[in-house]
N, C-alpha and C positions, 0 to 999 in steps of 0.2 A: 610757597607763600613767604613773602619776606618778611620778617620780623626780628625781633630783638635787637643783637647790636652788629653794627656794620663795620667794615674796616675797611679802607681805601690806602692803598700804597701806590706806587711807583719806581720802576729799578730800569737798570740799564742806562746809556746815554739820554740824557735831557732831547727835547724835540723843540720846535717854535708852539707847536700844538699840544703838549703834551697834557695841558692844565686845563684843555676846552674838555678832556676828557673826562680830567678827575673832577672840577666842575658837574658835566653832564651827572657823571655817576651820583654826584652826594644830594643836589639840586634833586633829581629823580625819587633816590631811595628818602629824602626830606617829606616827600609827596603820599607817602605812606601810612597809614596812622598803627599798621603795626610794628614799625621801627622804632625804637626806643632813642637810638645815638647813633649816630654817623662819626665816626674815629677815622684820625689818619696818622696812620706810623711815618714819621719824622727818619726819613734815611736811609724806607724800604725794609726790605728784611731784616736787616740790621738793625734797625728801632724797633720792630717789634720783638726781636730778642730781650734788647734793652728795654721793654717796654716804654718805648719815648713816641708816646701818642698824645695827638691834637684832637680836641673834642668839636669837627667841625657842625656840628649841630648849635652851636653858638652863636657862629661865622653868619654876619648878615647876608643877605641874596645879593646887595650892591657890591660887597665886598669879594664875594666870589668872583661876582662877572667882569671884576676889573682885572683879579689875577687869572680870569679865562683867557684874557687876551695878552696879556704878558707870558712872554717865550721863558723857556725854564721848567725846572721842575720845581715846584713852588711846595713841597713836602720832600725835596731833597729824594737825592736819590742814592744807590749802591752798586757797586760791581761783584757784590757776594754773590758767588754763586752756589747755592746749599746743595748739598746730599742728603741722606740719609736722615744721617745723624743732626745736622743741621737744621732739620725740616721736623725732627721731634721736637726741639728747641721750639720754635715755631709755634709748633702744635703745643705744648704745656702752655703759651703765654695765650693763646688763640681759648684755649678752655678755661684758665683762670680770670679772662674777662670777658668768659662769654659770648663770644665772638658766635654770630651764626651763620653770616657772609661774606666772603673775604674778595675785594676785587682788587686786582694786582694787574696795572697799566704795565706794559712790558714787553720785551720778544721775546727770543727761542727759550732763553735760560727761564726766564720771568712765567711762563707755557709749564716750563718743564716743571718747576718746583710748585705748583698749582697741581702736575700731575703727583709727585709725591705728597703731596696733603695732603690730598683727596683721596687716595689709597690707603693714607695712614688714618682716617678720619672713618673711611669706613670699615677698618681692621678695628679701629675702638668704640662701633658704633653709634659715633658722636654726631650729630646733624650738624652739616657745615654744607655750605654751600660755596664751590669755588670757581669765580670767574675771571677769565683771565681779559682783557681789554688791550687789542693789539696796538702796538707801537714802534716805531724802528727808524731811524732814517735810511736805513741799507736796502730795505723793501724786502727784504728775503724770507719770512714769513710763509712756508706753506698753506694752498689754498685759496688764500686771496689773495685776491688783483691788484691789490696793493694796499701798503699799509700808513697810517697815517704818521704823519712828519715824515713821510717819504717826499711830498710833491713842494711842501715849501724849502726843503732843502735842494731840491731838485731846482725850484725856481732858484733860489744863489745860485746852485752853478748854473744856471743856464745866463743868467746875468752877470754874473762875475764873466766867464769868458766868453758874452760880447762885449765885457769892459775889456778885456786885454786882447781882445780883436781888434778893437779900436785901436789903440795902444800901439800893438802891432803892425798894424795896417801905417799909422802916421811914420813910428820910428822902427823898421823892419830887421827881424833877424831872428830866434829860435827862441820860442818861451815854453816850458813848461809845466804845466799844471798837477799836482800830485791831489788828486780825489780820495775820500774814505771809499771802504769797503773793499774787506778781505777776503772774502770769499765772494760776493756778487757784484756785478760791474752797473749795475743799476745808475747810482748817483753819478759816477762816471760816466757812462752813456748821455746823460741827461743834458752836458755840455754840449749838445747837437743842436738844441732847442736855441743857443745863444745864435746861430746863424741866420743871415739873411741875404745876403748876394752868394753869389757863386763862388769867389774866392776867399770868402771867407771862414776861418778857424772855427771850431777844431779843425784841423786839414788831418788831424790823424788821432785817434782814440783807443788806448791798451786796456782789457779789461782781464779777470782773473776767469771768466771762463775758457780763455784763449791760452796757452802757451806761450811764452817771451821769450823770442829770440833775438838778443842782441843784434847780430847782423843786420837781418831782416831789419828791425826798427833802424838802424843807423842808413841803409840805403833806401828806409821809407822819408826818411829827414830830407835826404841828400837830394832826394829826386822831388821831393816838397817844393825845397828851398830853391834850388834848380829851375822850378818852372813859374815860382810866382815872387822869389827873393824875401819870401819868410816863409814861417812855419808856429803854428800854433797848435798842442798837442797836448790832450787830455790822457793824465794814465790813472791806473786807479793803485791804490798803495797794495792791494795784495798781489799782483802781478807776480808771476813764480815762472821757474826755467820747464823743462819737460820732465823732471825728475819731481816738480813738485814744490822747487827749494822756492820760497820768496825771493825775489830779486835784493831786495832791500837788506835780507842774511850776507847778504855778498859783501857790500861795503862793509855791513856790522862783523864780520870775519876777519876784517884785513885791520879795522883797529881797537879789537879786539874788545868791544863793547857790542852785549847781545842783551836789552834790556827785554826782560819778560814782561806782560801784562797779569790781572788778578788771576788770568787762567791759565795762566804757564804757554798763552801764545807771543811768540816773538811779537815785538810792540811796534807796530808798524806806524802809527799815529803819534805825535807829539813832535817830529823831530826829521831835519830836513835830508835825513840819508838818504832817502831814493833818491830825490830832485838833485843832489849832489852829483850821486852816484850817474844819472845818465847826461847830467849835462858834460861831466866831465868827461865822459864818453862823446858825447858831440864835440867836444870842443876837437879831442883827440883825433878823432878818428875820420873825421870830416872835414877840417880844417875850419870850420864856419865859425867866426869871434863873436859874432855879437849874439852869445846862449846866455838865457836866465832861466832859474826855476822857481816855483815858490809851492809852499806844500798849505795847503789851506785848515788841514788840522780841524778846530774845534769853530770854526767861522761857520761852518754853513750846517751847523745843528740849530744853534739860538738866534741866527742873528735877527734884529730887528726891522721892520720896516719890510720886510721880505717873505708876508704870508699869503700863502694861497687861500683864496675865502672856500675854496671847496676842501682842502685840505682841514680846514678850520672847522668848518660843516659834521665835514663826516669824525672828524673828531668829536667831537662835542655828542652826536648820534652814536658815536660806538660805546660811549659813554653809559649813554639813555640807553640805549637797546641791551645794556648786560645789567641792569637793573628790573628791567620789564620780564629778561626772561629767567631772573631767580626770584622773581614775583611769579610769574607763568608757567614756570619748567619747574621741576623736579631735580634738572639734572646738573652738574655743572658741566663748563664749559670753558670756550672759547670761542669768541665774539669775532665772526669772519664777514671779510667785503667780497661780493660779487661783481661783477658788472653785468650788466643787460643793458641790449640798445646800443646807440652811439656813445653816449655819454647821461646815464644812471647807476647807482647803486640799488642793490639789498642785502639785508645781512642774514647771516645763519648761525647757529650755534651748533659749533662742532665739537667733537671729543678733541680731549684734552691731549688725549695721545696721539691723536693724529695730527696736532701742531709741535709740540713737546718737542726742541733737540732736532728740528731739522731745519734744513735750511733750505730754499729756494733762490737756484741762479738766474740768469735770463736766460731765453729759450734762443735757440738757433737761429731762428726765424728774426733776429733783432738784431744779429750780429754778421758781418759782412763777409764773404768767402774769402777773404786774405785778413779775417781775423785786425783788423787795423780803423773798425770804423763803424756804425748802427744801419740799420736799415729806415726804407719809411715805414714799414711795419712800428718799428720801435717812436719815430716819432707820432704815429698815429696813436699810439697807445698813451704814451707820455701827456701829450699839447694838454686833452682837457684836464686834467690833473694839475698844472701849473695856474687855474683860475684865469680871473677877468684881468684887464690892466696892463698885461706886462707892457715894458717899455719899447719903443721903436728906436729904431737906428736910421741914418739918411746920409746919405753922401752930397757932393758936390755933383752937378754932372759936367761931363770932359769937354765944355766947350775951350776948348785950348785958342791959342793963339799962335798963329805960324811963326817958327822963328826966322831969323835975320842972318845973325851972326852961326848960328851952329845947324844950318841945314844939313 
């Protein structure tokens, strides 16, 4: 039964959806009459160390649902990622305001430390209730079918590169796209969806459950650009050799900057050394001049104008539904999507440990036998997740005109 006071956080990377969630969650448990307060830590974990909590039981219903629909994390977020000891921290500030449900919007890390308080909660047999409320744009999430702010990032890229198919198509030559996701090729794949004629870009897509091999990629270009006089080519930034090493270690080796992220992983994001590193490889190795790249970085988590209304949907629902079932259950959890049908949802509340700390790549079945490109498997899976609307593309058609002078 839900009661006394509530706490809503948010960690990890920001989503376009992320606030339809914590929305859902507070709006829900507000519905309550045995809820006292609806609190939200200011900064994820990290606030509630500091105890830097917002008392959203104040917050009008109008005011919520404006910042439901504004992209962001609107209670701020963290890349702490607790232990142990971390996670006692946690827990002293969780019992000195009486906390007796904790809902934590989040992925694997966000999973995992939901599984440490909740072990630590019932080693001091303190009633707490913890649910976790998935979120990601990398989709890697064990379990479910995918996870929210997966599909409106997914729609940027897929929009983004038919804008630079376009692009390509008018002033022709080798672009390069550098996509998030380090260990799944998900968002990167999703550049499939920007297609519509036949010769149109990606004409080649590298993803991190593949191997990269230079070569290979340099006579996948040649033989691109060869048959159509450009190339359009989505990679994904975790991309790594057969040892494992990331590609992107390779430049950051030769000048001698190897910037780590919060968790001691080499920092693939922020900074255009892949796109560098293989254009300059094209340019080299190929002879082909006209190579660009561009690394899209932190664009296609928040950007605006660019949400899918089903991504928004089941946001806002996974929200509601991990409120209903620490109303309803007993147990905590974590709040997973199903598919059934062509195109429906349901949700489930799964053990915590069996989301906790793993990760999910794409499956086989998605990715093409020379490792260089998606299946229609994978766009069949993707389309309805991108919602209603997306934009069309149209050409001219070739009624030419015989020439004169250059027959």
């Amino acid at each position: 039964m839900l009661h006394g006071k509530v706490l809503v956080a948010q960690g990890g990377g920001p989503t376009a959806v992320i606030n339809e969630s914590m929305v859902g969650a507070v709006l829900e448990s507000r519905k309550f009459h045995g809820v006292e307060s609806v609190y939200g830590a200011f900064h994820g974990v990290n606030g509630i160390v500091n105890e830097d909590f917002l008392d959203l039981t104040r917050e009008t219903t109008h005011n919520l649902e404006l910042v439901a629909k504004t992209p962001c994390s609107a209670l701020g977020s963290t890349r702490d990622k607790p232990d142990g000891k971390y996670c006692a921290e946690i827990f002293k500030v969780l019992q000195a305001h009486e906390i007796s449900t904790f809902f934590y919007i989040g992925g694997n890390d966000s999973s995992d430390t939901l599984r440490i308080l909740n072990e630590q909660a019932e080693a001091e047999n303190y009633q707490l209730r913890c649910i976790h409320i998935p979120k990601t744009i990398d989709n890697d999430l064990v379990i479910n079918d995918h996870t929210p702010g997966f599909p409106s990032a997914a729609r940027f890229v897929a929009n983004a590169f038919a804008g630079v198919g376009l692009d390509n198509w008018a002033l022709p030559g080798v672009y390069v796209g550098i996509v998030m996701g380090r260990h799944a090729g998900f968002l990167t794949a999703a550049s499939a969806l920007g297609r519509k004629y036949d010769d149109d870009g990606p004409h080649l897509i590298y993803l991190p459950e593949r191997s990269f091999k230079m070569d290979q990629f340099l006579t996948d270009v040649k033989n691109i650009y060869e048959k159509t006089g450009r190339c359009v080519i989505a990679v994904s930034e975790g991309i790594h050799d057969e040892k494992g090493e990331p590609m992107v270690t390779k430049l950051a080796k030769m000048t001698g900057e190897m910037e780590k992220d919060a968790h001691g992983n080499i920092q693939l994001s922020g900074t255009g050394a892949l796109a560098d590193l293989l254009t300059s490889a094209i340019k080299e190795k190929t002879g082909i001049k006209r190579v660009r790249g561009d690394t899209f970085g932190y664009l296609q988590r928040s950007f605006l104008g660019c949400v899918s209304d089903v991504d928004q949907r089941e946001a806002r629902e996974v929200g509601e539904k991990a409120v209903q079932y620490a109303q309803w259950s007993r147990d905590s959890g974590s709040v997973t999507i199903h598919r059934s049908g062509f195109y429906s949802v349901e949700y489930k509340l799964s053990e915590l440990s069996a989301v906790a700390g793993k990760t999910k790549v794409m499956a086989d079945e998605f990715i093409n036998d020379r490792g260089n490109h998606v299946t229609d498997a994978f766009l069949m899976y993707l389309r309805p997740l991108l919602g209603s609307g997306m934009p069309d593309v149209f050409r001219l058609r070739p009624n030419t005109v015989p020439k004169i002078l250059r027959k």
